[in-house]
N, C-alpha and C positions, 0 to 999 in steps of 0.2 A: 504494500500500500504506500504512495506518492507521501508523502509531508508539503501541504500545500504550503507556501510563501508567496506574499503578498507583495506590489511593487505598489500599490497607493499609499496616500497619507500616513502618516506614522506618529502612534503612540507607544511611546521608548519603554514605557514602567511595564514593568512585569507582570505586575497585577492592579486589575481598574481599582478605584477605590470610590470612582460613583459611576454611575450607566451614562453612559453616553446616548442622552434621549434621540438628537435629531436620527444618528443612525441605526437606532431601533424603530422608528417610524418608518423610514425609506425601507430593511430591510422585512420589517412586517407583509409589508404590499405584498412581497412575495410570499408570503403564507397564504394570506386570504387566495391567491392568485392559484397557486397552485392546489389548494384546498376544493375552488371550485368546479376545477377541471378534473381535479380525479372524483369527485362524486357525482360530476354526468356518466362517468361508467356505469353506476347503479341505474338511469336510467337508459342507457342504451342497453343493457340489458334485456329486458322486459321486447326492448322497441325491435332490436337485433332475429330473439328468441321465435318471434312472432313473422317477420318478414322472410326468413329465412329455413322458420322450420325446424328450428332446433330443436335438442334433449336438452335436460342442464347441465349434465358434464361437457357438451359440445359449447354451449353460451357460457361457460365461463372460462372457454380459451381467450375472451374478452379481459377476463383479472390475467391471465396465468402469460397474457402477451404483453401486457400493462408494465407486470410489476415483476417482468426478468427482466424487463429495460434497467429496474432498479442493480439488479445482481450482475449485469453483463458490464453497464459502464459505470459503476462504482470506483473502480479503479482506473479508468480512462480518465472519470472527473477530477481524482486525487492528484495525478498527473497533470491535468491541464491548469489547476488551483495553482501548482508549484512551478508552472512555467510563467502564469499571466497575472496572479494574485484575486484574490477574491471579485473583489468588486468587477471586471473585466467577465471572470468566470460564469457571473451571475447575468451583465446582458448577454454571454455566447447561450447561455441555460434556457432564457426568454426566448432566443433568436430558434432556438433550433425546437422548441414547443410551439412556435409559430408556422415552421415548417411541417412539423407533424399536425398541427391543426387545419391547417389550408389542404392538407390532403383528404380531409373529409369531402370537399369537394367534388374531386373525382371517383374516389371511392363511392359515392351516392349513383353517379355517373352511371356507373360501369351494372348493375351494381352489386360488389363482390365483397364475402364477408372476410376473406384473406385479404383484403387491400384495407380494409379498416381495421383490422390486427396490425397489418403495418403499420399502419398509420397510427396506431396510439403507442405502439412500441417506439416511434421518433418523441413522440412526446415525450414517453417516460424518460427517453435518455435526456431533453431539455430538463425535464425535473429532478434527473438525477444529480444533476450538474447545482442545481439549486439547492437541492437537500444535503449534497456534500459540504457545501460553504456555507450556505442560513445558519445552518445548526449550528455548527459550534462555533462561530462565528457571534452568535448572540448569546452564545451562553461564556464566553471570553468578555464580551462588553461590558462586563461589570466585576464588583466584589465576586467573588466565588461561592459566597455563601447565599446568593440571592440569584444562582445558575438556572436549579428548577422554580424559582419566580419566574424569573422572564422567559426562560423557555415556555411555560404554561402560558404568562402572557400571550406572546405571540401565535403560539397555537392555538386561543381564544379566537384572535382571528382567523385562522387556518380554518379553524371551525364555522366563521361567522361565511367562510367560502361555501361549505359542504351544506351547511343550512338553508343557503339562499339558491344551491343551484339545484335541487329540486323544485322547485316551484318552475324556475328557467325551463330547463328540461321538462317539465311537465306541460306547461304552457304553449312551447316551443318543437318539442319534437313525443309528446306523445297526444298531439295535437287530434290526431284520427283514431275513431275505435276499430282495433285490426281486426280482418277476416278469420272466422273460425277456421280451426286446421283442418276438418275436414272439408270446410267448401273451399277453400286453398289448392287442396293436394285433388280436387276434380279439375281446378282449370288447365287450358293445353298451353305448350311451351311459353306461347306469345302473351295470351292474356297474366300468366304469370309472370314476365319478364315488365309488362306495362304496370303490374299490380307493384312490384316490388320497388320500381322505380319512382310509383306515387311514392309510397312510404318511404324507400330512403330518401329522399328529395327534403321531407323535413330537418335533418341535421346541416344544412347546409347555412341556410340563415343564421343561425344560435351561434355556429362553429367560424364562420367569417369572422361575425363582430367580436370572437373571440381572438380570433387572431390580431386583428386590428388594436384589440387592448394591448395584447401581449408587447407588441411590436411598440407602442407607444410607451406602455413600461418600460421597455428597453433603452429606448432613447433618454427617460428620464432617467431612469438609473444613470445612465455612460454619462450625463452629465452634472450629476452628484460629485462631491466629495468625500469618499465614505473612510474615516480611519483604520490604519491599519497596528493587530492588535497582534506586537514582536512576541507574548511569551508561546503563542498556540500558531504561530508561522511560520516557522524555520527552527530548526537548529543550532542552537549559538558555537560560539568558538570555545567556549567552557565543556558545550556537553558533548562535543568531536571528542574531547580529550580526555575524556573518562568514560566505560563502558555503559550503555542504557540496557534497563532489563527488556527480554523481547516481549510482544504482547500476547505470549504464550502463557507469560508467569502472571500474567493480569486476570486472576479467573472474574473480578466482577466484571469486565468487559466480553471474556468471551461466553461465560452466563449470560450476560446482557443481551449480544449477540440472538443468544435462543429466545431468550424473551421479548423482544423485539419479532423474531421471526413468528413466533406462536402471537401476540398480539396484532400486528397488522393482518395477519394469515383469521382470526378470529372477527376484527372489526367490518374488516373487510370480508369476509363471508354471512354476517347477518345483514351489512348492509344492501349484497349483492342481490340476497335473496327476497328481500322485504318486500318489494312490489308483488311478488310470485305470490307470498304467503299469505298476504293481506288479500288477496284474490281469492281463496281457498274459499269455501262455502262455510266453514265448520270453524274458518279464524274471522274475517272480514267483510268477506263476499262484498268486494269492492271492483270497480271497476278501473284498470290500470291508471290513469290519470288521476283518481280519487287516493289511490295507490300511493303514489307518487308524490301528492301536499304530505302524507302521512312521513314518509320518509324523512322530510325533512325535519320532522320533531325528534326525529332519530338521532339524527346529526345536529339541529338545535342541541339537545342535550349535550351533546360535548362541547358545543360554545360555553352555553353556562357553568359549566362543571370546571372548565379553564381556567374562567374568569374568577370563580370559585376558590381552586385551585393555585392560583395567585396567591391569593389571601393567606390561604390556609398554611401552603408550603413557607412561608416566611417566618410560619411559626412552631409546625411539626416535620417531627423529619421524615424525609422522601420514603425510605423504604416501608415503614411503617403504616404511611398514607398510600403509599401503592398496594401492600397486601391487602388493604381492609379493602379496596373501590373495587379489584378483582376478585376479592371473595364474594361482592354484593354481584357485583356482573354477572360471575357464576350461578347465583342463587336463582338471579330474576330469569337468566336464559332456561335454566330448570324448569322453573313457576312456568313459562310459558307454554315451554314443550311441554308439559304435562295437563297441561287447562287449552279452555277452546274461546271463541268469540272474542267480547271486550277485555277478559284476564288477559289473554292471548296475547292481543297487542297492545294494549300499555304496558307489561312487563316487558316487553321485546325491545319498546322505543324506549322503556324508560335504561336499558344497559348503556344507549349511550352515554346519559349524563356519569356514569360511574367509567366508561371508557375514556373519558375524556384527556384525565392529568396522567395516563399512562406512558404513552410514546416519549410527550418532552422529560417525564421523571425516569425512564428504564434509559432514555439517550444521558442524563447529564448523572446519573449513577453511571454508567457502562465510560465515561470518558472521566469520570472525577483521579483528580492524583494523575493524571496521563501525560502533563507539561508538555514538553517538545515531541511527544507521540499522539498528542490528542488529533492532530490530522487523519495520522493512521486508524486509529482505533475511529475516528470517524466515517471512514471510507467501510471497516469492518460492520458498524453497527446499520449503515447506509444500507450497503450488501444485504441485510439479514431482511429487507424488508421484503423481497426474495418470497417469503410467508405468504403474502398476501396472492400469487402465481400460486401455489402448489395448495396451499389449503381449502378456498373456493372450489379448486377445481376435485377434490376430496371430498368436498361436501356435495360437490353437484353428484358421483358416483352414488353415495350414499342416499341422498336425493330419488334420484332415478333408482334407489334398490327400494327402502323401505318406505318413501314417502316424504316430501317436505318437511313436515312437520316437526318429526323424530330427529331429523339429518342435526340439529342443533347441538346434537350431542358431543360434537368437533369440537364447536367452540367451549363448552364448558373444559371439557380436559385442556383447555387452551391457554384459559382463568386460575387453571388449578396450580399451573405452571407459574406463572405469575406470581400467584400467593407466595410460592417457595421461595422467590427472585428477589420481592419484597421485603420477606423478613429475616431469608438467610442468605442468599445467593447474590447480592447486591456488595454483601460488607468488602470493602477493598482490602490485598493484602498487607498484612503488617506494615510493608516497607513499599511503596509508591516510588513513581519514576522522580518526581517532583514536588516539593510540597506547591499546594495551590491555596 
């Protein structure tokens, strides 16, 4: 893994000893940003499943294309951080999400479910590039002991993306109510190739003016000046000259690592499924666009729980507050699988608000004590988001064996993980690369 180094602005001191607000503002944008774009997956879901014809292990090669963009240029972005420095790194991040967006386009086009697998796998690498440097990038922006504050901070935002872009996507591309599958599968080539072409034609609107933001952030990034923060940059001439431990002998980061992979592999599998469920006759009996408002209370709740989570973490410690929010996550994904109707789905929506302060607390345990390695170990916990690919698509099998409903079972063994993470599996070893 790269140790990104930064060539913007510079702050010398080693450790912040107040947050540096204006560039927590500027680099927030990119939460919400990228927040909103990966929770239109949830609704292309649903919209994909139906135009196309899918099982659910087949529609959520949608997550499993998404989010190995994470695990494939993880280590391309660590590399490009230490060649260009952050700030640089984060408009090529925008530039090249913008290029994976504008390919929705043609992909409606044509219209081919392989060419919109591509097309969100460019994306993920643009957000790869973003998640490598946000992250600890804002958790370096300040005292060390206010890390998981502001990372929660910020991914209140992150959140306040995923909240607002159901409603988009429902409004926007699950605008028509699809044809049943089996009057689908009677029409002949042509009528099905005009049929499909309605329907994808919707994502083209929503996915333009998304481009057009991105590309606009862009610009206003690159003409920022955003500080650069020497203890989490490089390598100094001191720590050349003495041996660092490898990130082997680091087990809270490479526990972290797992815990990371099982929580986005979890959040992102009730998310994926939510529209489906809520459809069920015996959960919701809703109709996908009704579907779709719902979702976003989903995601609402890990706005609030952020925001929350702020507060809270300033005053309890990280791990202790991680294990209790995944034990309640656990509980409720239980409660629901196991009850029908309205139990159903307010337990279901309400995991997110207990999902919430998870990701930014498993990232700034999984990097704490990492000094001149927190690049790497950055690029490593980036990697592990990797989960979010291989667990949906786990669930969709499952899914398709004994039923939606049940399939939730994933995630709880997911929470269960977490609890451990939280209260044992977090503690760093005796002796850290650097104190922070």
């Amino acid at each position: 893994m790269a140790i990104p180094s930064v060539s913007s602005g510079s702050i010398s001191s080693s450790t912040q000893s107040t947050t540096n607000t204006r560039a927590m503002i500027v680099v927030t944008s990119l939460f919400f940003m990228w927040g909103f774009v990966t929770c239109l997956n949830d609704i292309l879901i649903p919209h994909l499943k139906s135009i196309f014809d899918l099982n659910y292990f087949e529609v959520m090669f949608v997550q499993t294309a998404f989010f190995s963009g994470y695990f494939i240029f993880s280590l391309p972005s660590g590399r490009l951080i230490e060649w260009v420095g952050y700030q640089r790194s984060m408009v090529i991040g925008l530039c090249v999400m913008a290029l994976g967006t504008i390919l929705f386009l043609p992909a409606a086009n044509i219209p081919a479910f392989a060419f919109f697998l591509a097309a969100l796998m460019i994306v993920a690498a643009g957000m790869t590039i973003l998640q490598v440097s946000a992250n600890p990038y804002v958790s370096v922006l300040g005292p060390p002991e206010g890390a998981s504050s502001r990372l929660n901070l910020t991914q209140a935002f992150n959140s306040l993306g995923t909240f607002l872009a159901p409603f988009f996507g429902g409004v926007l591309i699950l605008s028509t109510v699809p044809m049943a599958v089996d009057q689908m599968r009677k029409l002949d080539p042509a009528a099905l190739l005009t049929y499909r072409l309605h329907e994808a034609a919707t994502v083209k609107f929503p996915y333009l003016l998304i481009t057009a933001v991105l590309l606009a952030l862009a610009f206003a990034i690159s003409r920022f000046h955003l500080p650069r923060i020497e203890s989490a940059e490089h390598v100094t001439e001191e720590d050349k000259n003495k041996p660092l431990p490898k990130l082997s002998s680091q087990t809270h980061l490479l526990l972290g690592a797992v815990a990371i992979f099982v929580y986005v592999g979890a959040e992102v599998s009730i998310g994926s499924f939510l529209v489906n469920y809520f459809k069920e006759p015996s959960i919701g009996n809703l109709l996908e666009k009704a579907a779709a408002f719902l979702v976003s209370f989903y995601w609402g709740g890990a706005m609030v729980g952020r925001f929350i989570g702020a507060a809270v973490l300033r005053k309890a410690k990280p791990g202790v507050v991680l294990g209790i929010a995944a034990l309640v996550a656990g509980a409720l994904t239980c409660v629901s699988m196991l009850t029908f109707g309205y139990t159903a789905v307010v337990t279901i929506i309400l995991v997110g608000l207990f999902n919430s302060i998870m990701f930014p607390t498993i990232f700034t345990l999984g990097i704490a004590g990492l000094g001149p390695l927190t690049g790497r170990g950055s690029s490593l916990l980036i990697a592990a988001i990797l989960g979010g690919a291989i667990i949906p698509a786990a669930q969709g099998l499952i899914a398709d064996s004994i039923g939606i409903h049940h399939a939730f079972i994933l995630p709880v063994i997911c929470y269960l993980y977490i609890v451990f993470y939280g209260f044992r599996g977090s503690r760093p070893p005796a002796r850290t690369v650097v104190p922070v």
